[in-house]
N, C-alpha and C positions, 0 to 999 in steps of 0.2 A: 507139627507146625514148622517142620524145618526149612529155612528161606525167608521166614516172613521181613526178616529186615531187610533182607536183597532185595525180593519183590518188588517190581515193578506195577505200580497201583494204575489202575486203570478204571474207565465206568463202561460200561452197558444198558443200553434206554431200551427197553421193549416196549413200540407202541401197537395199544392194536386197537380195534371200530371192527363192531359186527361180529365178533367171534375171530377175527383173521387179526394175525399179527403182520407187520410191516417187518421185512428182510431188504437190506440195502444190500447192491454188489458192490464191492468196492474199486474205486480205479485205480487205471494204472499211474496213478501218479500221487499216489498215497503211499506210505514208508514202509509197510509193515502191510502182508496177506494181500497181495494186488490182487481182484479177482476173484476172490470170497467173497460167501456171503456173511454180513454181520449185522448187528441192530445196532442202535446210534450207538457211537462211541467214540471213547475220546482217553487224553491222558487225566492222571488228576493232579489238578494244582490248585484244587479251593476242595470246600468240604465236598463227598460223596455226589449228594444230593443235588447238592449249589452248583456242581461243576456239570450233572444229568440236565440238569435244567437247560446251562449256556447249552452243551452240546444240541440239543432239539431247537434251540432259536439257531445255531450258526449252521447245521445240517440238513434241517427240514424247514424253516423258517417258520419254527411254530412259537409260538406266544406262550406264557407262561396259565394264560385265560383260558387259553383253548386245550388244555390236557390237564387231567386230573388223577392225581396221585394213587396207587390200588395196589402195589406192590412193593417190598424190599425186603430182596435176599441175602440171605448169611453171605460172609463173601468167599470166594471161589477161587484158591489156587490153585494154579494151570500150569502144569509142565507142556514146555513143547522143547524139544531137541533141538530146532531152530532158535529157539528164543533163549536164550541166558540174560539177564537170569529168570525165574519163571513169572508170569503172570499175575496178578492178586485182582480179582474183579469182581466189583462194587454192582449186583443188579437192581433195576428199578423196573417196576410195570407204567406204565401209562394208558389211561383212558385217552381218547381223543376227539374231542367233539365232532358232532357229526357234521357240520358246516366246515370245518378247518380244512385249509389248502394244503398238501404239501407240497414245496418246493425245493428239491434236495440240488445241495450247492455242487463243490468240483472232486469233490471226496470219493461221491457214487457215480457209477454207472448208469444203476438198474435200479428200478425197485418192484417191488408185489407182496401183494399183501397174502398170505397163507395161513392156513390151517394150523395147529401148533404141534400136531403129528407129523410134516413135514419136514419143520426144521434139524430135525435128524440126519435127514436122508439128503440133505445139500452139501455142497463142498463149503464148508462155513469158517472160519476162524477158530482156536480151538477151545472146548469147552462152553460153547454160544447151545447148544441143547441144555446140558446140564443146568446154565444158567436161568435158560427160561425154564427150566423146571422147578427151581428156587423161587420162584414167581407166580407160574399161573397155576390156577388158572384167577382173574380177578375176584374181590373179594372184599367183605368190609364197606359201613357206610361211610360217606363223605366227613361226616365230624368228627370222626376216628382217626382217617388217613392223615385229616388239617391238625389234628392233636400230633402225630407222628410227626410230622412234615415241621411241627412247630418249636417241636427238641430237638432232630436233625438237624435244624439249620441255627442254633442255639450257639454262637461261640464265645457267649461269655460266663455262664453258670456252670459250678463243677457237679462233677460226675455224680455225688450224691444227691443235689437237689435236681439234676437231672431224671437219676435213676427213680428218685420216688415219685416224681410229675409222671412219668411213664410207666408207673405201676399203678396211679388212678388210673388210667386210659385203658389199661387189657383187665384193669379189675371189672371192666362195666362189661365185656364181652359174656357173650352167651357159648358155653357148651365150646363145641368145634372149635371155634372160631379161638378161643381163649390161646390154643395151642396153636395154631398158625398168627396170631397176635403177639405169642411168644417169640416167636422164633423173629421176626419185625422188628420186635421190640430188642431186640440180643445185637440186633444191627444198627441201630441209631447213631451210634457213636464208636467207630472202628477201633479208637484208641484207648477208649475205656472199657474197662474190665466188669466192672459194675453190671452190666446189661446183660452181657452174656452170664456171665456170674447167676445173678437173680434170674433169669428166662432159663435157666440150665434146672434152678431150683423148684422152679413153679413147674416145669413139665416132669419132674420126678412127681410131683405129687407128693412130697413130703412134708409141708406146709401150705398154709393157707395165704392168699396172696399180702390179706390185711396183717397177719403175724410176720411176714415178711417184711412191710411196710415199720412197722413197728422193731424188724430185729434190727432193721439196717440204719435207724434212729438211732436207737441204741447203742447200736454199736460206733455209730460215728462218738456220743461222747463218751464212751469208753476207752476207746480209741489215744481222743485228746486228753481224758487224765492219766493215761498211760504217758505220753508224748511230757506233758507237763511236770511229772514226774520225775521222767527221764532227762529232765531237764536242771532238775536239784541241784542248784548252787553254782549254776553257769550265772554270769553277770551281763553277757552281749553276746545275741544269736541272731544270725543271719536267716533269714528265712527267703524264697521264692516263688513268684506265683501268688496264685490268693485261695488254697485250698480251704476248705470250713473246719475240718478237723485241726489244721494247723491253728487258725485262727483262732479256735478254743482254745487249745492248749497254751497259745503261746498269752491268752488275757488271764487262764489262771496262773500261768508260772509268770508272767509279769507284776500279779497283783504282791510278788514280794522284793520290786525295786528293780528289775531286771529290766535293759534298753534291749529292743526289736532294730536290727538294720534291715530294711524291706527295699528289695529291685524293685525296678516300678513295671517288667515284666512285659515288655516289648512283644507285638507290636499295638495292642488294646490296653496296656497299661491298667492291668484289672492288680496290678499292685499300688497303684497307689488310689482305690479305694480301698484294700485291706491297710494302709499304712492309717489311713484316713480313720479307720473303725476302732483300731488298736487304740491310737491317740485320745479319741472318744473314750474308752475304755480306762484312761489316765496312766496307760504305757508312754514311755520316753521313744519315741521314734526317731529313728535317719532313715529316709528316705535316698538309693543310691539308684543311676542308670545301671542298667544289665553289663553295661562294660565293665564295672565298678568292681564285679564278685569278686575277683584276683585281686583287688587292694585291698578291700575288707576280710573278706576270709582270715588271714594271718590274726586282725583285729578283734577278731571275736574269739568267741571259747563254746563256741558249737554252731553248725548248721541244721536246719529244720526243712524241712519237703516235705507237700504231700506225695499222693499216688494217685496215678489217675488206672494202672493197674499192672501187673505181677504178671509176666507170660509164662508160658509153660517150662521155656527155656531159662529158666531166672533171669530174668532181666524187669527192672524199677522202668515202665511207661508215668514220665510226667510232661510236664510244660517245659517246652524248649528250654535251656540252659540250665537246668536242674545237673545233666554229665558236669558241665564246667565247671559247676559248685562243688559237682562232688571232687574232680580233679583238684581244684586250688584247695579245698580243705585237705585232701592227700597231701598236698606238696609241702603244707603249710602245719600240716600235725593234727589239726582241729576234726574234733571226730564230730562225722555229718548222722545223721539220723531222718527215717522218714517215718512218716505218720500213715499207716494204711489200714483198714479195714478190710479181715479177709474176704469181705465180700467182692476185694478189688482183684483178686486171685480168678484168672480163667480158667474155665473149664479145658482138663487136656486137649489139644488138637484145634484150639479156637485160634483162628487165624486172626491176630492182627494186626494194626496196621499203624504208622507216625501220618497221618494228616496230615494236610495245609490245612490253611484258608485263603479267604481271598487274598492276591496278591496285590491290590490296591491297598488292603492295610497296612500293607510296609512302604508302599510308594509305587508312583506311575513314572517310568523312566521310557521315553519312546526308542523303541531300536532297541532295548535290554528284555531279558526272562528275568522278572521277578520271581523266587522261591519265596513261599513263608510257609516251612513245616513248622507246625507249633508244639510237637514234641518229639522227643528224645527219649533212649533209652541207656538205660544203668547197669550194669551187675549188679547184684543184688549182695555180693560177696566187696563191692566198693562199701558200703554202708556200715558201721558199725553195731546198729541197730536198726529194724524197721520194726517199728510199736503199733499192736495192734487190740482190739479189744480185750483179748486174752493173754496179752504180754506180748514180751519178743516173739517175732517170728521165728520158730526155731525148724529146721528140718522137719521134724517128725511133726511139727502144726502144718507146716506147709501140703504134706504127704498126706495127710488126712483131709484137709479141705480139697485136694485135687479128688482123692478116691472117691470124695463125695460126689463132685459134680461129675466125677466119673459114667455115674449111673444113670444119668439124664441124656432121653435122648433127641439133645439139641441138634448136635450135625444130623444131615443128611446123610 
């Protein structure tokens, strides 16, 4: 997985009608491969999915009505000796209605629709076969892909109530299918660990999908009374985000007089419903902006994070400003802590990625690039503890749950 933080995130849309997939050449007046051929595509600055979409209305002027979702590929990083740093690309299949126009804007040249044996043998952009091999050929019925399509583009529920809405969905799958519904399923959310984790598991065959369902419950409130444990006789803890393990954790170590300062978690502010739940739960809450972490930090006597997941390289994927907490609690002495579930541990070699979303969530400024990646990554060696169903994470756990998913065979 080495590069994944450099990595340059990008999508690729393969549409195709009749068997034939659609190949645009690209002009000369586009930044990057003038002259190729490529399937829509574009940079990303909103989720995966969200951003495939824009690109086929501003590329081809196709409607979101007129194409129907049938594919997404694990993602694919691309060396190319021109490009530094490498590639990370996000594939999607689309159906395309058979009435649909296309109209391809100043990007293309050319276009034709081919075979999908062809696409080899073009002078293409790099890694555009590979990708549509990650894809086709189409597959899967329409209530399936809208089940997909419906946690892909999900950006306020965390990774475990994601992961388990997406384990009903390939649990109804028949035979074959379960296993290419796997690998779908591993791609939903780039930044979470959770997915690839559990479709790494389900294609070993080593459990059953509903015992899976059941361990990843499980483990989540183990998890938190680990965390709330690990929490014994702190009196004010900062917390970030609005993960659900945290959230347990911090109502049973609250239930013994202990104040929550919760960021309200910029730019969806899904911290101040966890600040909102706590207080329900008859915790003392302070509710603080995201700028705030470096005043309070000093103030408290621990900080708490979940995970949204563990890379191969040790490094903590959470919700943007989770590094900054862990910085100010450094600076400040206060030892941070994360609440994770090995199931948020990638399998070796799984490529991922820090996200956006849309860039309207943070604001529409005309004449500016709005950024809003929503997560960040940690060393895992910043952390004092990360508490997981089975205790500390310790090397030799970590090493074991990798060799695990080791033997699953999710990549390509």
């Amino acid at each position: 997985m080495a590069g994944w933080l450099e990595a340059t995130p990008v999508v690729t849309a393969f549409v195709y009608r009749r068997g034939r997939v659609l190949l645009l050449r690209r002009s000369e007046r586009v930044g990057t491969y003038p002259g190729r051929w490529a399937g829509v595509s574009g940079y990303l600055e909103r989720t995966p999915l969200a951003q495939a979409r824009l690109e086929l209305k501003e590329e081809l002027g196709v409607r979101a009505d007129q194409t129907s979702l049938r594919g997404i590929g694990i993602p694919l990083l691309v060396e190319d000796e021109a490009a530094q740093p490498p590639w990370l690309v996000f594939t999607f299949l689309f159906g395309l209605r058979a009435d649909a126009r296309v109209r391809p804007n100043w990007e293309s040249a050319q276009l034709e629709w081919v075979r999908p044996e062809e696409v080899g043998r073009r002078r293409t952009v790099p890694g555009l076969a590979q990708g549509l091999a990650r894809v086709w050929p189409p597959w899967g019925r329409p209530g399936f892909w809208q089940q997909m399509e419906g946690i892909a583009s999900d950006p306020v529920r965390g990774a475990t109530d994601l992961a388990l809405e997406g384990l009903r969905a390939i649990g109804g799958l028949p035979g074959q299918a379960r296993e290419r519904g796997s690998r779908a399923y591993a791609s939903l959310h780039p930044s979470m660990g959770a997915f690839p984790h559990v479709a790494a598991r389900a294609l070993a065959g080593d459990t059953r999908l509903e015992a899976l369902r059941e361990e990843l419950e499980a483990a989540t409130a183990a998890s938190a009374r680990e965390a709330a444990a690990g929490l014994a006789g702190r009196r004010r803890v900062l917390t970030h985000s609005a993960s659900r393990a945290c959230r347990e954790a911090l109502v049973a170590w609250g239930a013994r007089g202990g104040e929550v300062v919760v960021t309200e978690s910029r730019p969806r502010r899904e911290g101040v419903g966890l600040a909102r739940e706590l207080a329900r739960a008859g915790l003392r809450v302070t509710l603080i902006s995201d700028a705030q972490i470096g005043l309070w930090a000093p103030r408290c006597d621990a900080v708490l994070v979940g995970a949204d997941a563990i890379s191969d390289d040790d490094y903590l994927v959470n919700k943007a400003g989770t590094k900054l907490a862990a910085l100010a609690a450094r600076e400040a002495g206060v030892p941070i802590y994360a609440v994770a579930q090995t199931f948020k541990v990638c399998p070796p070699g799984w490529p991922l990625a820090l996200t956006p979303q849309a860039p309207s969530d943070l604001a529409r400024v005309s004449g500016v690039r709005v950024a809003n990646v929503v997560f960040d990554a940690t060393p895992l060696a910043w952390f004092d503890a990360i508490l997981t169903e089975e205790g500390k994470l310790t090397p030799e756990l970590l090493a074991q749950t990798r060799r695990r998913l080791a033997r699953a065979p999710l990549l390509p």
